[in-house]
C-alpha positions as CSV (number, residue, x, y, z in Angstrom):
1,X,-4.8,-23.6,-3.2
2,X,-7.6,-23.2,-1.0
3,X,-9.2,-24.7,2.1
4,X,-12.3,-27.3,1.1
5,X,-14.3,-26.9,4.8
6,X,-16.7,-29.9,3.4
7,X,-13.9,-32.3,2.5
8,X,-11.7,-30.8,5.0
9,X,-8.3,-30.7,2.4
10,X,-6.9,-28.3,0.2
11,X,-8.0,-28.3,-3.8
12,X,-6.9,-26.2,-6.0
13,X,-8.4,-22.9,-6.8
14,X,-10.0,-23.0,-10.4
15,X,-12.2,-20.5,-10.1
16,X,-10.7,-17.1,-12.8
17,X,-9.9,-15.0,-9.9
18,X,-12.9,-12.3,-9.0
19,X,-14.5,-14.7,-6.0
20,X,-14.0,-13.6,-2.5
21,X,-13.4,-16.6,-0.2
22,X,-15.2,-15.6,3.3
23,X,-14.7,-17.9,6.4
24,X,-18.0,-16.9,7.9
25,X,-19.8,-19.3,5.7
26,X,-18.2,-22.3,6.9
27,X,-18.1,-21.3,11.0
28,X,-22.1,-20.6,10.2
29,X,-22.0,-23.9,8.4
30,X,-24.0,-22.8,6.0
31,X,-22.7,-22.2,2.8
32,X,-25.5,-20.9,1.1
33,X,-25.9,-17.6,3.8
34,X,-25.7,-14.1,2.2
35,X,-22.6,-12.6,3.2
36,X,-22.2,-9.8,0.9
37,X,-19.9,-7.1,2.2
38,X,-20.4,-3.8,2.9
39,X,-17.9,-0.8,2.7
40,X,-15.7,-0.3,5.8
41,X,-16.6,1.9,8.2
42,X,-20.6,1.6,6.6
43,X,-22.2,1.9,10.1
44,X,-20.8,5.5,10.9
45,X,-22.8,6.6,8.0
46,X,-26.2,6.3,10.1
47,X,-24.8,7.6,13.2
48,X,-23.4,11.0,11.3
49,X,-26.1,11.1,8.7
50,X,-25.7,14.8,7.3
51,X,-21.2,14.5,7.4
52,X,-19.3,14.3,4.1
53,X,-17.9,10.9,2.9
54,X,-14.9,10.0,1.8
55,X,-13.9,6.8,0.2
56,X,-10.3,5.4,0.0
57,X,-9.4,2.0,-1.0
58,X,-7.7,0.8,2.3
59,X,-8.8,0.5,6.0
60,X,-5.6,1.8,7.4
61,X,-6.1,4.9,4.8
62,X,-9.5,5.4,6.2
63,X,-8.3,4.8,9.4
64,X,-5.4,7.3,9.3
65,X,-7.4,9.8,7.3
66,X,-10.5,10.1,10.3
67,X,-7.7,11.3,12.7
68,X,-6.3,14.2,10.4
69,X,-10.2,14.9,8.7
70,X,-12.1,14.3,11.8
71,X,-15.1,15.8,10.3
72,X,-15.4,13.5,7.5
73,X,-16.9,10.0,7.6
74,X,-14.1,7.4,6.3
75,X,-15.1,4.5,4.5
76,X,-13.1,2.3,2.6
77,X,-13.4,-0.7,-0.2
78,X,-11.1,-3.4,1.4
79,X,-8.9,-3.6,-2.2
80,X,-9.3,-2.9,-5.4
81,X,-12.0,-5.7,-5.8
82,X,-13.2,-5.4,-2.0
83,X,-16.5,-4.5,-1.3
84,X,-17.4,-4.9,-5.0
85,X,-18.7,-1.1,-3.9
86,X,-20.2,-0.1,-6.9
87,X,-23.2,-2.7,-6.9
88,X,-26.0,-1.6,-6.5
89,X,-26.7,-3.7,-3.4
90,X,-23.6,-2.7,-1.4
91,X,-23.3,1.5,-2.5
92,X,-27.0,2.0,-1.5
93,X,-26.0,3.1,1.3
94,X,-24.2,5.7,-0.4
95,X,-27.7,7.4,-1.9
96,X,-28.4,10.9,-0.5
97,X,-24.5,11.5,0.4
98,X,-22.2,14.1,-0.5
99,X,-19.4,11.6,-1.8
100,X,-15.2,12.3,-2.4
101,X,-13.2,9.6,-3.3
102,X,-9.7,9.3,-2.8
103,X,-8.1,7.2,-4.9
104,X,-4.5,5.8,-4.9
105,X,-1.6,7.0,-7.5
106,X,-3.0,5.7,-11.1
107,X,-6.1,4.8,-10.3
108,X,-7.9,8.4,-10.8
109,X,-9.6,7.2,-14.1
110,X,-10.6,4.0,-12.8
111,X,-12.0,5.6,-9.5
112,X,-13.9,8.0,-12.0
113,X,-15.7,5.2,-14.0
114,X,-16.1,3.8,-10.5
115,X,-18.0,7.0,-9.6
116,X,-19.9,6.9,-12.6
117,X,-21.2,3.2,-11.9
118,X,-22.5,4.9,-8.5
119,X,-24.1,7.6,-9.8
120,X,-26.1,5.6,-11.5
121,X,-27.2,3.3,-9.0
122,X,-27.9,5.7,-6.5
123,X,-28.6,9.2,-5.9
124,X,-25.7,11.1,-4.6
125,X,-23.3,13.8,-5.4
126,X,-20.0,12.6,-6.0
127,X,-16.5,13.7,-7.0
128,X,-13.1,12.3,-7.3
129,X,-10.4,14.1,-5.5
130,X,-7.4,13.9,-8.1
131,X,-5.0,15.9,-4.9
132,X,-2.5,12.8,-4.9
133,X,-2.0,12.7,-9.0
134,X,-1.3,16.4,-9.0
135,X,1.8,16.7,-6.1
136,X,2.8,13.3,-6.5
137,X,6.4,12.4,-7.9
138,X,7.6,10.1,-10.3
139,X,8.5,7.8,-8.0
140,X,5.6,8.1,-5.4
141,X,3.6,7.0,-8.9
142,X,5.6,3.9,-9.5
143,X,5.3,3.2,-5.7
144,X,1.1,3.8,-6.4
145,X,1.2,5.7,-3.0
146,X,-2.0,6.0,-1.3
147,X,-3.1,9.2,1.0
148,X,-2.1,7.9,4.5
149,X,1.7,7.4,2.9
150,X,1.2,11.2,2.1
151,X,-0.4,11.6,5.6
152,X,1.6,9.7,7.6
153,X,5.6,11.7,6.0
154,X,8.1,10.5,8.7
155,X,10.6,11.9,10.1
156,X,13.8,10.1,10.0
157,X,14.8,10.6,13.0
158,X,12.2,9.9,15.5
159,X,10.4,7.7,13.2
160,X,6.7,9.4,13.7
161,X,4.4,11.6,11.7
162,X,5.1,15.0,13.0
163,X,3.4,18.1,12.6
164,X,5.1,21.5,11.7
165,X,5.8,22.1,15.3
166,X,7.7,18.5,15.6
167,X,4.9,16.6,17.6
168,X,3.6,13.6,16.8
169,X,0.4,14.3,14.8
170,X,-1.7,11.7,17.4
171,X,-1.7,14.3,20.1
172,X,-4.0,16.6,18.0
173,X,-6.8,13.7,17.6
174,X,-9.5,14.6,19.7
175,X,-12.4,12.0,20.7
């Protein structure tokens, strides 16, 4: 089901599954405005314009993964359908970038394809990182682990990330 803003009911939801619903369209009450999205994280790359990129599927990964690669700038798709990052419209933004992508367990030859679909939309170099298929268990696969779970290992006892000293890895983010 989804919300009809126009009738103002629920309908059912015939559409085959690849639209993305935004709520901006109906609180601009306009529902022919462009609101194509961009990747997350997309305005750090003009305010670090020379950095590395890194792409990962989630928010929280990029998120979690700017505090440990500080460095780096984070972006991330918002889902495997998210951003719809490979148009040509939304990775422009890409062009001129030295590009990593991270992807989650299994998705390494998808990501690939992905980076091929980029590569020829825009001009950048870019590689996929396959770090996570090559240490990653049986069952981390079959959980499709992404790199803040391998970031982010707990300890059971205190319940934080720590480092190898037994800190909490927070305390070394620096502004």
């Amino acid at each position: 089901m989804k919300w009809d803003a126009r009738g103002a009911k629920y309908c059912p939801d015939i559409d085959n599954g690849d639209k993305i619903y935004f709520a901006g369209k109906g609180l601009l009450n306009d529902y022919n405005a462009n609101t194509v999205q961009c990747l997350f994280g997309e305005h750090l790359l003009t305010e670090y314009p020379i950095a590395r990129v890194a792409i990962v599927e989630s928010e929280k990964t990029a998120i979690v993964a700017s505090v440990f690669f500080p460095n780096m700038v984070w972006l991330a798709t918002g889902g495997k359908n998210g951003a719809r990052w490979t148009d040509p419209t939304v990775c422009k933004a890409l062009a001129g970038r030295d590009i990593i992508l991270f992807p989650d367990l299994n998705e390494f030859d998808k990501w690939t394809q992905k980076a091929q679909e980029v590569k020829r939309s825009v001009s950048c170099k870019i590689a996929v990182s396959n770090l996570l298929e090559s240490i990653a268990t049986d069952e981390q696969r079959a959980g499709g682990l992404d790199l803040a779970d391998f970031l982010l290992v707990r300890d059971d006892k205190s319940g934080w990330a720590l480092t190898d000293m037994g800190y909490p890895v927070m305390m070394d983010a620096h502004p």
